[in-house]
PyMOL Python script that loads the backbone (N, CA, C, O; Angstrom):
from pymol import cmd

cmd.read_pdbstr("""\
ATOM      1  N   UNK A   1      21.091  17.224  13.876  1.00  0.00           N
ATOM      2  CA  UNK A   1      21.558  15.977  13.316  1.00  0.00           C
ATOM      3  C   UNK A   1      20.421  15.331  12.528  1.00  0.00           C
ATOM      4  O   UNK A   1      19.474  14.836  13.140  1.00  0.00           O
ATOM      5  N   UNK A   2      20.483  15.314  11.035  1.00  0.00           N
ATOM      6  CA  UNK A   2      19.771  14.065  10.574  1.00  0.00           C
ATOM      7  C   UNK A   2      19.517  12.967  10.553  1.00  0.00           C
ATOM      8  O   UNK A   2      20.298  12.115  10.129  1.00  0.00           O
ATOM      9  N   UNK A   3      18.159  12.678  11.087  1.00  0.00           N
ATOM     10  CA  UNK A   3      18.170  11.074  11.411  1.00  0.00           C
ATOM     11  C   UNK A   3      18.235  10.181  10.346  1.00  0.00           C
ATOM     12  O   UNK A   3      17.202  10.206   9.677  1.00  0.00           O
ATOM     13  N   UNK A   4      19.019   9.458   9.978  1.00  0.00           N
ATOM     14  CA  UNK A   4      18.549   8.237   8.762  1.00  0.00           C
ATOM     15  C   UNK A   4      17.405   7.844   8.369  1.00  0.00           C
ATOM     16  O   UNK A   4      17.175   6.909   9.135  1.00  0.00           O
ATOM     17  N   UNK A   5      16.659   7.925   7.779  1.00  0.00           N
ATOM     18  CA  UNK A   5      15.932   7.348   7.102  1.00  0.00           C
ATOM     19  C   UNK A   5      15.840   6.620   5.714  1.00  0.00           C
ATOM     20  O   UNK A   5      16.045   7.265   4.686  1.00  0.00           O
ATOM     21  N   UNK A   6      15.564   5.410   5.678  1.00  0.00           N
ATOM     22  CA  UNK A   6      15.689   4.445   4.233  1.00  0.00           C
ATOM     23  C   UNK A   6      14.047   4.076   4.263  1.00  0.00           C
ATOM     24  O   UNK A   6      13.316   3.792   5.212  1.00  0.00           O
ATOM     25  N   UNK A   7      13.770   4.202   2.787  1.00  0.00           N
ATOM     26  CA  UNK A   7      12.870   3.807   1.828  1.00  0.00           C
ATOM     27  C   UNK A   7      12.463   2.053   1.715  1.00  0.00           C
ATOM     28  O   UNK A   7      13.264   1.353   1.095  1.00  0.00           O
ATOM     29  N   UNK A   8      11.835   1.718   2.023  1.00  0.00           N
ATOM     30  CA  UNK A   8      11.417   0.412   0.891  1.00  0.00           C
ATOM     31  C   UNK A   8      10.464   0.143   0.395  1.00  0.00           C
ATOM     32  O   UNK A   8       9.596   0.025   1.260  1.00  0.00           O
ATOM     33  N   UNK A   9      10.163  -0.003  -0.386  1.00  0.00           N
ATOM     34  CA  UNK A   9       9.071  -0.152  -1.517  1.00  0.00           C
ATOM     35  C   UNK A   9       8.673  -1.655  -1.078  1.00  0.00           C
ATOM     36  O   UNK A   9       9.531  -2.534  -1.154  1.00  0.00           O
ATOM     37  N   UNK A  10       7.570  -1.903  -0.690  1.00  0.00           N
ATOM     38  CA  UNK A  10       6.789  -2.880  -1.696  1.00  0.00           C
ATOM     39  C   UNK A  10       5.374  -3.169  -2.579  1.00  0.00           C
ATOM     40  O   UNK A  10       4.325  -2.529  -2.505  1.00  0.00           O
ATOM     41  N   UNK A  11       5.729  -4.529  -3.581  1.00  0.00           N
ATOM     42  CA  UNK A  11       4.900  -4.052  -4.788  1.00  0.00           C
ATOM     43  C   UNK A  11       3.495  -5.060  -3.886  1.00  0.00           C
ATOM     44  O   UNK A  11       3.570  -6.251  -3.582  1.00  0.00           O
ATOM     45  N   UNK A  12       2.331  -4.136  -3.639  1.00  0.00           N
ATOM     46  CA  UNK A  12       1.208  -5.025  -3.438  1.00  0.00           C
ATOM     47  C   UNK A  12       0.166  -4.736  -4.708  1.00  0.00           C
ATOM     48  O   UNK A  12       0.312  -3.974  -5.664  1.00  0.00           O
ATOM     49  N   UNK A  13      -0.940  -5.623  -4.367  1.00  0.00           N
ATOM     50  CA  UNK A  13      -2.217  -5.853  -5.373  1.00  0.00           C
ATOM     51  C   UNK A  13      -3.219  -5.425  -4.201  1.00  0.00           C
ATOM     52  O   UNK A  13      -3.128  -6.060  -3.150  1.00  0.00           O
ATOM     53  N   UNK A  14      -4.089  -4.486  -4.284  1.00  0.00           N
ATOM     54  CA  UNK A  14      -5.249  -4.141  -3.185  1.00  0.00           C
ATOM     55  C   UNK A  14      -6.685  -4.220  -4.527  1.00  0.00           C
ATOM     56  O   UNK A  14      -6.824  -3.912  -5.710  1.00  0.00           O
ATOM     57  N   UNK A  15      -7.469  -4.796  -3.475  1.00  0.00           N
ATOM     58  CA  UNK A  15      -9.094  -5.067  -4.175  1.00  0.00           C
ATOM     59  C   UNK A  15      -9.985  -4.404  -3.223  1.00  0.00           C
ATOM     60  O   UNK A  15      -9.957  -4.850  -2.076  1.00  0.00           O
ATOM     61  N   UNK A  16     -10.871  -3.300  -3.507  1.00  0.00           N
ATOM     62  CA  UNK A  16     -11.915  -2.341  -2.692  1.00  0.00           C
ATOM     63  C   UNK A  16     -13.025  -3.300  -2.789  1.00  0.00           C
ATOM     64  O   UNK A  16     -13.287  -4.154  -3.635  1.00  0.00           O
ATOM     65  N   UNK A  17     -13.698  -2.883  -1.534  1.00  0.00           N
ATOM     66  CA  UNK A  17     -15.378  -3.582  -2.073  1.00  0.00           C
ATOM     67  C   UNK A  17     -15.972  -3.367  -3.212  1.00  0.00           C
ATOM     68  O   UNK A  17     -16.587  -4.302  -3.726  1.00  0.00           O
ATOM     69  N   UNK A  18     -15.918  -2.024  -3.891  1.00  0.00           N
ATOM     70  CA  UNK A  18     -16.366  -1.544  -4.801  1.00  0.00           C
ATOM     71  C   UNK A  18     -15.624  -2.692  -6.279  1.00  0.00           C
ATOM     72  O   UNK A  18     -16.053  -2.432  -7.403  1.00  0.00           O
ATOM     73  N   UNK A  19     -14.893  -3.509  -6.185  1.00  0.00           N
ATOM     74  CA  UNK A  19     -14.622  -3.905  -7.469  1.00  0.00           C
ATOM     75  C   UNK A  19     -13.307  -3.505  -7.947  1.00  0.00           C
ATOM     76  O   UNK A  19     -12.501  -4.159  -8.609  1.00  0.00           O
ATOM     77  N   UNK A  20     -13.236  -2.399  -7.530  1.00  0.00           N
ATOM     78  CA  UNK A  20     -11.802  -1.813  -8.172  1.00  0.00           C
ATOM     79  C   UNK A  20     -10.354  -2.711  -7.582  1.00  0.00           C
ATOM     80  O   UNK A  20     -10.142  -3.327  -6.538  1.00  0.00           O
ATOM     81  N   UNK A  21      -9.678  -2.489  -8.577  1.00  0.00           N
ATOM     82  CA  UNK A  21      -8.451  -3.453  -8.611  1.00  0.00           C
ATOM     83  C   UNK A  21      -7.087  -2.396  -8.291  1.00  0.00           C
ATOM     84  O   UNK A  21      -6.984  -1.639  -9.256  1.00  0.00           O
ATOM     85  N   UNK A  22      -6.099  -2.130  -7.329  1.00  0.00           N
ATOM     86  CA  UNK A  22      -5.083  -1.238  -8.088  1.00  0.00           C
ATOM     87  C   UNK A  22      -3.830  -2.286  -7.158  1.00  0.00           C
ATOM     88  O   UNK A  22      -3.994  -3.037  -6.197  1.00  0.00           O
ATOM     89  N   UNK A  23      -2.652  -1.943  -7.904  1.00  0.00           N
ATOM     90  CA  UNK A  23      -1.306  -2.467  -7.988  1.00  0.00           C
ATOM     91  C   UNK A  23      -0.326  -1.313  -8.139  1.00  0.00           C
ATOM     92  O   UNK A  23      -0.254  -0.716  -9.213  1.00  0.00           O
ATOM     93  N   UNK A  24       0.533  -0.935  -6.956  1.00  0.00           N
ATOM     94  CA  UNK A  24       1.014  -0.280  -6.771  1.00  0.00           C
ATOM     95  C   UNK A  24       2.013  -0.228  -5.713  1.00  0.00           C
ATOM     96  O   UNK A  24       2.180  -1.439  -5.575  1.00  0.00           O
ATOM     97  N   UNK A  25       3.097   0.521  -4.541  1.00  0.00           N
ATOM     98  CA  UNK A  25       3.490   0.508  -3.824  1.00  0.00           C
ATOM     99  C   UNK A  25       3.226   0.881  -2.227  1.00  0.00           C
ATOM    100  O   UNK A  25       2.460   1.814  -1.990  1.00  0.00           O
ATOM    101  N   UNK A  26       3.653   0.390  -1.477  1.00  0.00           N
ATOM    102  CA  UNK A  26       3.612   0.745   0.202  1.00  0.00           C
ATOM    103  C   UNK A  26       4.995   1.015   0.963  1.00  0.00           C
ATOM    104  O   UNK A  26       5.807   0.098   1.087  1.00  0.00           O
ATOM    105  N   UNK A  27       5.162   1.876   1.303  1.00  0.00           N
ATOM    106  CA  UNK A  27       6.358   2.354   1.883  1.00  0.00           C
ATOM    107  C   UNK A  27       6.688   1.566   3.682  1.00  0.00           C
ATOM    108  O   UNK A  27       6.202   1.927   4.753  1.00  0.00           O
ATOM    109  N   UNK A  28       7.631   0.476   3.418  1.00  0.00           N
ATOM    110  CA  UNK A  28       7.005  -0.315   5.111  1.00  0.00           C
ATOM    111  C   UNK A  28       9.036   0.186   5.393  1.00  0.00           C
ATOM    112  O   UNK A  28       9.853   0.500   4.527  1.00  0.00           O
ATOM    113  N   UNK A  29       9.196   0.087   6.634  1.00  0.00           N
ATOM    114  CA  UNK A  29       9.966   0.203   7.567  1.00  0.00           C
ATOM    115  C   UNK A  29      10.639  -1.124   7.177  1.00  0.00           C
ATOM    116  O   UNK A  29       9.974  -2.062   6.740  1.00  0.00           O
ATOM    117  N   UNK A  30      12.447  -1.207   7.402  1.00  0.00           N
ATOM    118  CA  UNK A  30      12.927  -2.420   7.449  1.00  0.00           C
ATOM    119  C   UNK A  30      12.077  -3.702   7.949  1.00  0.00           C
ATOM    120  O   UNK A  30      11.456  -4.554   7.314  1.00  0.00           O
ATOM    121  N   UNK A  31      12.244  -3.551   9.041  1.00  0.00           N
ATOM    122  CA  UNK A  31      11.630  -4.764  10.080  1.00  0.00           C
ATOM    123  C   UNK A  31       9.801  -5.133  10.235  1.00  0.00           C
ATOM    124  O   UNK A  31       9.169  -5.777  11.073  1.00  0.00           O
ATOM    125  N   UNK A  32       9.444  -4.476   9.158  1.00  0.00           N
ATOM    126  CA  UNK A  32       8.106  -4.524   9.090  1.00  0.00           C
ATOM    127  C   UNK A  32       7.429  -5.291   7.771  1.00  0.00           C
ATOM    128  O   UNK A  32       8.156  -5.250   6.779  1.00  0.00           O
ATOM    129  N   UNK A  33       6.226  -5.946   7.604  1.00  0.00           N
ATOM    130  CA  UNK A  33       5.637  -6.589   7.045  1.00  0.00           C
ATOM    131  C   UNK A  33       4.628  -6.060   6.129  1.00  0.00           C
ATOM    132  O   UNK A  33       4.163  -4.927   6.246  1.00  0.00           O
ATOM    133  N   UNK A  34       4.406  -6.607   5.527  1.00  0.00           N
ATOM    134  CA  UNK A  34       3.274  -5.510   4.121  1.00  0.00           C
ATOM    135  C   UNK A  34       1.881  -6.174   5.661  1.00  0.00           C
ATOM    136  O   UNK A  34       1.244  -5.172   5.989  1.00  0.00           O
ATOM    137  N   UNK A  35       1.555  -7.012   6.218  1.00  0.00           N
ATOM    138  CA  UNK A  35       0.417  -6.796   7.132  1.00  0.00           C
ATOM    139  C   UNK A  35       0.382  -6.676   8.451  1.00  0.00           C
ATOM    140  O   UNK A  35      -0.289  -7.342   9.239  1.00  0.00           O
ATOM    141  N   UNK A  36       1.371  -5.519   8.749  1.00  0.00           N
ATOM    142  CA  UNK A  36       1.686  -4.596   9.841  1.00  0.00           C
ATOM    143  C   UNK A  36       0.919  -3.474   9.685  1.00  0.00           C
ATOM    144  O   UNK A  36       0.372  -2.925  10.642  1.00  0.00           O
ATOM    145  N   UNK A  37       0.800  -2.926   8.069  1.00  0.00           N
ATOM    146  CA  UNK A  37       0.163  -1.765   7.682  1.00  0.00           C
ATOM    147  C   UNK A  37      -1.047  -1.752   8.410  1.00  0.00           C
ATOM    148  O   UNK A  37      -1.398  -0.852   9.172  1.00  0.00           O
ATOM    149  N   UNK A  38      -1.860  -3.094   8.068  1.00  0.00           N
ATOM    150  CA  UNK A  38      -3.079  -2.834   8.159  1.00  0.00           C
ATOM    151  C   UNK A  38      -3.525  -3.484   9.671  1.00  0.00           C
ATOM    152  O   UNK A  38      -4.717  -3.428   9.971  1.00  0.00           O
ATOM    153  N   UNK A  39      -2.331  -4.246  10.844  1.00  0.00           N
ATOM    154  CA  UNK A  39      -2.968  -5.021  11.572  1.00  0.00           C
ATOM    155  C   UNK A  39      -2.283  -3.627  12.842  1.00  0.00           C
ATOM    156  O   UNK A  39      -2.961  -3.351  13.832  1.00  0.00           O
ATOM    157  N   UNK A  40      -1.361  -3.142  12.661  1.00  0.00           N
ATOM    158  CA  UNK A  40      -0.511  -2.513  13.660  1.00  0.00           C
ATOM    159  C   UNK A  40      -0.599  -1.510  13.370  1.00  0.00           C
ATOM    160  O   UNK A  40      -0.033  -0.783  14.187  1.00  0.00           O
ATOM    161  N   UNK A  41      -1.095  -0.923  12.476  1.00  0.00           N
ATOM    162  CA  UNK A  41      -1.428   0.857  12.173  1.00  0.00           C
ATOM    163  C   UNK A  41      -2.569   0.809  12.456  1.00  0.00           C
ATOM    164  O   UNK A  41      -3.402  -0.012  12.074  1.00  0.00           O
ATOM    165  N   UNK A  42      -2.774   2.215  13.568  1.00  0.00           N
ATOM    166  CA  UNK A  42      -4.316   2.565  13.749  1.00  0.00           C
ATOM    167  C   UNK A  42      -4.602   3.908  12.551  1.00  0.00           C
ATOM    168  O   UNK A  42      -5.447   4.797  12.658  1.00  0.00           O
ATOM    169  N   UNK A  43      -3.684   3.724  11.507  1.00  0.00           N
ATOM    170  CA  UNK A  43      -4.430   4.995  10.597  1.00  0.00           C
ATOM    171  C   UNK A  43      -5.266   4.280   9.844  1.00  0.00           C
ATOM    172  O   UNK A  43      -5.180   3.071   9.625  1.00  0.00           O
ATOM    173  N   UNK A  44      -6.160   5.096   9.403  1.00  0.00           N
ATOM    174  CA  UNK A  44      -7.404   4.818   8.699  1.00  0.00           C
ATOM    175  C   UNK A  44      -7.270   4.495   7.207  1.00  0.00           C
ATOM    176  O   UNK A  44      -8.133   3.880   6.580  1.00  0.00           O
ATOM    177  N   UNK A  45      -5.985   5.012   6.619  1.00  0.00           N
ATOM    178  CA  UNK A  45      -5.468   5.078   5.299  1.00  0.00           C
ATOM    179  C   UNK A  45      -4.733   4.477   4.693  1.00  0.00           C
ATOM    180  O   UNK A  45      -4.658   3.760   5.692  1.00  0.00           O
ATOM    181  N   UNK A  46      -3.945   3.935   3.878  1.00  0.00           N
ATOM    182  CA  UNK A  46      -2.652   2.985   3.219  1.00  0.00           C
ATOM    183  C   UNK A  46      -2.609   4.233   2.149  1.00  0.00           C
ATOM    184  O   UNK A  46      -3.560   4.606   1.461  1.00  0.00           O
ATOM    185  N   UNK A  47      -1.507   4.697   2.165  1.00  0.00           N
ATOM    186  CA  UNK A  47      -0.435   5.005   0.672  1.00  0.00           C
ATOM    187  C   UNK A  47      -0.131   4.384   0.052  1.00  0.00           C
ATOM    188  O   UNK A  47       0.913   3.789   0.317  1.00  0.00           O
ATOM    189  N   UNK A  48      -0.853   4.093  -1.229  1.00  0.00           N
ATOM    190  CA  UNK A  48       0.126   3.743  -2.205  1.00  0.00           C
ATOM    191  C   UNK A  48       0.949   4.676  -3.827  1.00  0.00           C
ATOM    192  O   UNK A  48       0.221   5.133  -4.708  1.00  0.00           O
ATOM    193  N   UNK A  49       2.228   4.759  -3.881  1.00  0.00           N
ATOM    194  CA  UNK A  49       2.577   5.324  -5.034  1.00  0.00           C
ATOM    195  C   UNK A  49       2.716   4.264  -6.372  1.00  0.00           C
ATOM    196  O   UNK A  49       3.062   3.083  -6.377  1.00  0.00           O
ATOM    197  N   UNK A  50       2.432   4.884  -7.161  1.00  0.00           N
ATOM    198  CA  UNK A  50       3.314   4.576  -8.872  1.00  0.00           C
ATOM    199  C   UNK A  50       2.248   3.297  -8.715  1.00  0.00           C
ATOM    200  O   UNK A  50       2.642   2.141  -8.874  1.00  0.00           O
ATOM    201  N   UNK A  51       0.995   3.585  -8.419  1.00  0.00           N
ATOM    202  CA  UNK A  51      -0.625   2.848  -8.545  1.00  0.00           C
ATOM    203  C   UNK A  51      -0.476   2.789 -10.331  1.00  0.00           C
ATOM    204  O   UNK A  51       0.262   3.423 -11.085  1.00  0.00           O
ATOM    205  N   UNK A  52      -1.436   1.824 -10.577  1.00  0.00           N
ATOM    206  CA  UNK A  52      -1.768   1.331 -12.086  1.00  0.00           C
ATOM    207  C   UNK A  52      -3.226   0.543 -11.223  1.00  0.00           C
ATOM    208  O   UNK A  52      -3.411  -0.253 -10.302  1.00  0.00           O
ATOM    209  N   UNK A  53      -4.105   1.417 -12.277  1.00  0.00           N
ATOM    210  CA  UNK A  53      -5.717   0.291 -11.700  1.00  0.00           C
ATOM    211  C   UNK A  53      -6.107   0.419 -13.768  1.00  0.00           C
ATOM    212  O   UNK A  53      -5.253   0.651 -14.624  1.00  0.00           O
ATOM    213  N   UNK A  54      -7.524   0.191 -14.001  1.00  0.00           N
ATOM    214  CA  UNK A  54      -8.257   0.290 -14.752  1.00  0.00           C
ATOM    215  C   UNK A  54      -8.320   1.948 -15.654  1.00  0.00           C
ATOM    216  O   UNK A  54      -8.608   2.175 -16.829  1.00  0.00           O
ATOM    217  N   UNK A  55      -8.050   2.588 -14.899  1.00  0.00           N
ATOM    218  CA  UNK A  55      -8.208   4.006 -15.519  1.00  0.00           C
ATOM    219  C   UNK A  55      -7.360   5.004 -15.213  1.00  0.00           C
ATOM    220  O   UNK A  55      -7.534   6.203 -15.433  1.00  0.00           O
ATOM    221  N   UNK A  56      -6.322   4.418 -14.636  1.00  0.00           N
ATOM    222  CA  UNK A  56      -4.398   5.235 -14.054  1.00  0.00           C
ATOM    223  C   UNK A  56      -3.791   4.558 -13.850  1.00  0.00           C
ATOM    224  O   UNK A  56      -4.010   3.443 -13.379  1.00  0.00           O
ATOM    225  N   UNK A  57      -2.135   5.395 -14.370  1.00  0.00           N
ATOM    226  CA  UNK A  57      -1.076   4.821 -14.210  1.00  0.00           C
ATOM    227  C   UNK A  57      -0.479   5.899 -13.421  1.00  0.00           C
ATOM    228  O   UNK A  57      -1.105   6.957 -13.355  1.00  0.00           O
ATOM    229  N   UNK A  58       0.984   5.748 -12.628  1.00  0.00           N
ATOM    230  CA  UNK A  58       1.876   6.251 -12.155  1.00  0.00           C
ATOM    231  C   UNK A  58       1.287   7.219 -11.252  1.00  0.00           C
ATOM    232  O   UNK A  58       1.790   8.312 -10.991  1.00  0.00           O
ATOM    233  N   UNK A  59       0.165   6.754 -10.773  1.00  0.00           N
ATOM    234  CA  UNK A  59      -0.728   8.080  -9.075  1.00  0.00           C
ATOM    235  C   UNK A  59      -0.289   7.448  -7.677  1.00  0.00           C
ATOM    236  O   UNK A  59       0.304   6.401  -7.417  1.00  0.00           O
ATOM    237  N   UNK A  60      -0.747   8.368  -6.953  1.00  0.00           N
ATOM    238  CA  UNK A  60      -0.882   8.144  -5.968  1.00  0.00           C
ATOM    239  C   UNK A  60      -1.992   8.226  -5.284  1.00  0.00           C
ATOM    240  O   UNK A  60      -2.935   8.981  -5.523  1.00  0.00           O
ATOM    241  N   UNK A  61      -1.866   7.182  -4.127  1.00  0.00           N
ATOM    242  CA  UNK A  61      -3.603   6.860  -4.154  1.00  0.00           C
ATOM    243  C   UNK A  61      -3.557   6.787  -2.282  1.00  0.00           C
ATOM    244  O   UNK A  61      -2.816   6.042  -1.641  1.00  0.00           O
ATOM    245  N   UNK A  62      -4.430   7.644  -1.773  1.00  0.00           N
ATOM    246  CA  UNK A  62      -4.844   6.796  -0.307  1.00  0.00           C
ATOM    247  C   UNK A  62      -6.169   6.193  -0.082  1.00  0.00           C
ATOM    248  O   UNK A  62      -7.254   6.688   0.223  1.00  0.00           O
ATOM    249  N   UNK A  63      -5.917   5.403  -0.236  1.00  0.00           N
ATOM    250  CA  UNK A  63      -7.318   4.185  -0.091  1.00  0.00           C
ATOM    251  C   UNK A  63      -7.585   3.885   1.566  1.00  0.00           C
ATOM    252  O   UNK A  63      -6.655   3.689   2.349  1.00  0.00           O
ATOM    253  N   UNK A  64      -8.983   3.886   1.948  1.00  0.00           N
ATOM    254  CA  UNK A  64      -9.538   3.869   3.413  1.00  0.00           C
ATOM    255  C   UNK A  64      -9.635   2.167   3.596  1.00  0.00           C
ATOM    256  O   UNK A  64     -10.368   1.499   2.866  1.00  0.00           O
ATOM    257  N   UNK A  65      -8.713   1.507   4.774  1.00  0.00           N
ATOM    258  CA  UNK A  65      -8.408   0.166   5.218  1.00  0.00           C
ATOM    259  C   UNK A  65     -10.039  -0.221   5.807  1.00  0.00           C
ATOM    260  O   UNK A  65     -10.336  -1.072   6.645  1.00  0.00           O
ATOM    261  N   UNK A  66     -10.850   0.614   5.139  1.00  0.00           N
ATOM    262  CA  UNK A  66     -12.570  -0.211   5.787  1.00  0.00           C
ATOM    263  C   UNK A  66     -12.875  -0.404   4.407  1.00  0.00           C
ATOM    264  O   UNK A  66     -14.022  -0.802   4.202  1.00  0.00           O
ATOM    265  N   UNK A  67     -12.079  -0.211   3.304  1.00  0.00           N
ATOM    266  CA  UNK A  67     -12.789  -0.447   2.284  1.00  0.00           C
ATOM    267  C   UNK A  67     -11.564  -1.569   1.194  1.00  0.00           C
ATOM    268  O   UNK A  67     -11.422  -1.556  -0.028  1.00  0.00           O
ATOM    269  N   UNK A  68     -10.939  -2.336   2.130  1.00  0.00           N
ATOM    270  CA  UNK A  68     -10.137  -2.602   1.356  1.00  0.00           C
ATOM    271  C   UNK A  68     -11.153  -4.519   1.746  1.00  0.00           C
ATOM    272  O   UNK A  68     -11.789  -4.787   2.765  1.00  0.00           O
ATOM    273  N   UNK A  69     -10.929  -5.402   0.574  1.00  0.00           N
ATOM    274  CA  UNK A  69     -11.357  -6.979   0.688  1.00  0.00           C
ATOM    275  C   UNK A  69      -9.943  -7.495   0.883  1.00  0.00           C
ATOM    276  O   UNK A  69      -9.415  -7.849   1.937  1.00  0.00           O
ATOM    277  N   UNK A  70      -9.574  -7.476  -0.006  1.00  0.00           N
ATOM    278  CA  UNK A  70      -8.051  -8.156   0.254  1.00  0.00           C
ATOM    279  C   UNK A  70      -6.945  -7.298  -0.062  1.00  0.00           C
ATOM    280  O   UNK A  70      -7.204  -6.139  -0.384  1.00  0.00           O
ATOM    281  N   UNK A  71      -5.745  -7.687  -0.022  1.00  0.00           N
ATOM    282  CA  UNK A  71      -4.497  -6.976   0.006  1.00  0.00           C
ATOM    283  C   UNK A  71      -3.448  -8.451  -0.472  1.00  0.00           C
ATOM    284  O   UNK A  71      -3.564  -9.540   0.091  1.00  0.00           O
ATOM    285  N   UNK A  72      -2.779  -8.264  -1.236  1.00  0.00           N
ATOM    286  CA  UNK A  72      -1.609  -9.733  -2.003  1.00  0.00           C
ATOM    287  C   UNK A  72      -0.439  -9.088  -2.374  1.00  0.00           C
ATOM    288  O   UNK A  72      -0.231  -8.519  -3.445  1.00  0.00           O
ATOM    289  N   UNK A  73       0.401  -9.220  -1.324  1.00  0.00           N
ATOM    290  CA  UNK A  73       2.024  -8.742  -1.656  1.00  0.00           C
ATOM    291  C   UNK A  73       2.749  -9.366  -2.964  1.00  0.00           C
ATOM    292  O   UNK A  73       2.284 -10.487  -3.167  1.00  0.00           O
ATOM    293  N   UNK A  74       3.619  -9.053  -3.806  1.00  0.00           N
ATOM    294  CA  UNK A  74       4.398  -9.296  -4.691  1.00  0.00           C
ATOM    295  C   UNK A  74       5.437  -9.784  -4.279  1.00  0.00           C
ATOM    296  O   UNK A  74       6.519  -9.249  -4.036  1.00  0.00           O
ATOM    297  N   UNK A  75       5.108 -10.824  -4.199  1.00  0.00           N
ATOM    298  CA  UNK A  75       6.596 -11.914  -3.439  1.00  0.00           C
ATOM    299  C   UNK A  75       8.143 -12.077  -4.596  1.00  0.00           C
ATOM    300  O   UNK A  75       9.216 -12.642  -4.380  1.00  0.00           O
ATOM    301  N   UNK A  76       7.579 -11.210  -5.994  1.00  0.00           N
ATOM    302  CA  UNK A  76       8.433 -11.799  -6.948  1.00  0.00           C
ATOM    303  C   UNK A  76       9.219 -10.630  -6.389  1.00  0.00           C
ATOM    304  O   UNK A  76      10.355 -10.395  -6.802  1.00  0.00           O
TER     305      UNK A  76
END
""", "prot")
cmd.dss("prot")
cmd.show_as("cartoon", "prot")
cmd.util.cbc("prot")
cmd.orient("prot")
């Protein structure tokens, strides 16, 4: 039997220590929060797809949550 699974996208803005800027997506669970990722996940990593920074468009990116300053969901 296949279990259901549904998708949701949301659009965040992540800033590295390093300076770098990228805007892209996070794949969160219905009932979950864009800062569940980072307060309730013990993985070390965030996915994001269809990233746009300074020097790419449309990648995918796993960025390490020790190197992230801030994180700003797209409320629009």
């Amino acid at each position: 039997m296949a279990e259901d699974y549904s998708t949701k996208y949301k659009s965040i803005t992540v800033r590295t220590i390093d300076g770098s800027t990228f805007n892209g997506k996070v794949n969160i669970s219905p009932d979950q929060r864009v800062s569940d990722i980072f307060t309730k996940s013990a993985r070390s990593f965030i996915v994001m797809v269809d990233v746009s920074s300074i020097d790419t468009s449309g990648k995918t990116r796993f960025i390490n949550k020790d190197h992230i300053v801030w994180v700003e969901p797209d409320d629009a």
